[in-house]
C-alpha positions in Angstrom: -8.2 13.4 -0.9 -10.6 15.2 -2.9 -14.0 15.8 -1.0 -16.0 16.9 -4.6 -17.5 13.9 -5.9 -16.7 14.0 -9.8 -19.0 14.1 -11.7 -19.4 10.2 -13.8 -17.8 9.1 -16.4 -18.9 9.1 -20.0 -19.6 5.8 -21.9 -15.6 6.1 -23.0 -14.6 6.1 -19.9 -16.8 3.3 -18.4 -15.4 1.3 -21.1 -11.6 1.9 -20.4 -12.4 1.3 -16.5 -14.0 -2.2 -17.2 -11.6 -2.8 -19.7 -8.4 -2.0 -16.8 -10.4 -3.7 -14.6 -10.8 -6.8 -16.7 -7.0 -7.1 -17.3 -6.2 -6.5 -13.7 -8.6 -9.5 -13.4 -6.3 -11.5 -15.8 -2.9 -10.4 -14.0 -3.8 -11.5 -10.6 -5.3 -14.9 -12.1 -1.9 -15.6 -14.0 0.0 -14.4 -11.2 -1.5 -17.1 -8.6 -1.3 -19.4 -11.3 1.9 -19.0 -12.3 3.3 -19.4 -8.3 0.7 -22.7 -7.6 1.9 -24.1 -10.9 5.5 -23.6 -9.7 5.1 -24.6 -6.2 3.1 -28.0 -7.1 6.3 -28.4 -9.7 8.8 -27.9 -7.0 7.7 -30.0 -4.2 5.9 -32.5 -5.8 7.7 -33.2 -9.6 11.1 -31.8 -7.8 11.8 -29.3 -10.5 11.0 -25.4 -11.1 10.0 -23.5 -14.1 12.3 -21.1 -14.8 10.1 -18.4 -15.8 7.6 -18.2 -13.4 10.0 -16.0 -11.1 10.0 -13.3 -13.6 6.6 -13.6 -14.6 5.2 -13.7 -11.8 6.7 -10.4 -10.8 5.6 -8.9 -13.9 2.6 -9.1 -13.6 2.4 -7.9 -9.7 4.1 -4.7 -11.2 1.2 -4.2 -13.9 -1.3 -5.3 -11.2 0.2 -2.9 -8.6 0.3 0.0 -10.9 -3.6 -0.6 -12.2 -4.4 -0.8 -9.0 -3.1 2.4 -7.9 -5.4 4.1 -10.4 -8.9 2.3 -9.0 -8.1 3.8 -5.6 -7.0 6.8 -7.0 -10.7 7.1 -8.4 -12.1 5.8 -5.4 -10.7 8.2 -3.1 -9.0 4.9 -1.4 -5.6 6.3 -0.6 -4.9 6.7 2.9 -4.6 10.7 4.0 -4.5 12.4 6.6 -7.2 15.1 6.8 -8.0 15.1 10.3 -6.4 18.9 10.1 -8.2 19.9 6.6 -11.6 18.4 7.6 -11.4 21.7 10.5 -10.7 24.0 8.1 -13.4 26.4 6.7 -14.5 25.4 3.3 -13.2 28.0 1.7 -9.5 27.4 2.4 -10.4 23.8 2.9 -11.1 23.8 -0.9 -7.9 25.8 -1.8 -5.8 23.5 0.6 -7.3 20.5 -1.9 -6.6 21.8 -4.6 -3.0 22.6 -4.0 -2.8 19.3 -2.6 -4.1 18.3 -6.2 -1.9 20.7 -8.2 1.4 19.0 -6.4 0.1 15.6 -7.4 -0.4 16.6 -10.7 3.2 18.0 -11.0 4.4 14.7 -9.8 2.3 12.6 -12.2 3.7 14.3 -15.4 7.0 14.2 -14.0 6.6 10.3 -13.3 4.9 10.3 -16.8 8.0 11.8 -18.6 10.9 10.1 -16.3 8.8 6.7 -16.6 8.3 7.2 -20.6 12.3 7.8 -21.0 12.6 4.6 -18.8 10.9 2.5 -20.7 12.3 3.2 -24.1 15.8 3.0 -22.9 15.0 -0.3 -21.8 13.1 -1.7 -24.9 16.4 -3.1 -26.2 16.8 -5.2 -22.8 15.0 -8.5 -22.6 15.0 -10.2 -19.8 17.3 -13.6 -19.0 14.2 -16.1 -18.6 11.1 -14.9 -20.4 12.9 -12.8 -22.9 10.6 -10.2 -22.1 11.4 -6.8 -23.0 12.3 -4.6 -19.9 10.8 -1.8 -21.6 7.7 -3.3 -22.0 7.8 -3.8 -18.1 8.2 -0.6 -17.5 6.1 1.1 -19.3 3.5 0.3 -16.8 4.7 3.6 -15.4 3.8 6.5 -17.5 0.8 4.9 -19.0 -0.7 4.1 -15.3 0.6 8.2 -14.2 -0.6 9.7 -17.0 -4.3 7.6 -16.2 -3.4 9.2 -12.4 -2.6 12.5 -14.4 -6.1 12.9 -16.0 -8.4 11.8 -12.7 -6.5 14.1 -10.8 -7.1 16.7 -13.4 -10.8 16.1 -13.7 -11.3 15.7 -9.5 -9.2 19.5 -9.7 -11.6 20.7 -12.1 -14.7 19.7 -10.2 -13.2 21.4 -7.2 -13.0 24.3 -9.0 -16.6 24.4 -10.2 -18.5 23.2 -6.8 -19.5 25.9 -4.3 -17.7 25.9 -1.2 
């Protein structure tokens, strides 16, 4: 959405993005494993694993959300700017940065809503892995509050670059 480039990230951050990356890595690789285990086991030895249902889905929640945050970065989300990219730059700039300032209001919303969410549910596990529910869902204000502070820091860099 943002057309500012921002500017790169410090070692810090480098670290946490390979680090993400790395456990969005492991996700997807349990996730296939976990279904192929359980599809072999059904067909072939006639009998399921019970958990691999649950945990399966877990982890295309976690997966989902970190993956949400690369694009973010990356400017990958599909938009339509076909009517900003005619504006002049000058209210093309303040048009992205409203645009920015809405998403930012929705981030520390989800941040807040999704931080309740999980704590109310780190009491429930779940019936086959025994997973808590909370721990789930807290996949939710720790990915928007990661959407939270790129938004912030592509904003920022809006506000600095000449139009």
């Amino acid at each position: 959405m943002s057309e500012i480039p921002a500017k790169p990230c410090s070692a810090f951050g480098r670290f946490l993005s390979n680090a993400a990356e790395n456990l969005l890595f492991v996700l997807f690789v349990v996730m296939v494993v976990v279904v192929f285990v359980n599809v072999v086991a059904r067909y072939v030895f006639d009998s399921s694993i019970i958990a691999s249902e649950e945990l399966a889905r877990y982890t295309f929640v976690w997966a989902s959300f970190l993956g949400a945050i690369f694009v973010l970065n990356e400017d990958g989300h599909i938009g339509v700017d076909m009517v900003v990219k005619k504006l002049p730059p000058e209210l093309r700039r303040i048009v992205l940065v409203f645009a920015n300032l809405c998403m930012l209001v929705m981030a520390g919303i989800c941040v807040w809503y999704g931080y309740i969410l999980s704590e109310s549910n780190f009491g429930w596990p779940s019936p086959a892995t025994g997973i808590s529910y909370g721990l789930v869902s807290l996949i939710i204000p720790i990915s928007f509050a990661a959407m939270f502070v790129i938004v912030l820091r592509k904003t920022v860099a809006q506000f600095r670059s000449k139009p």
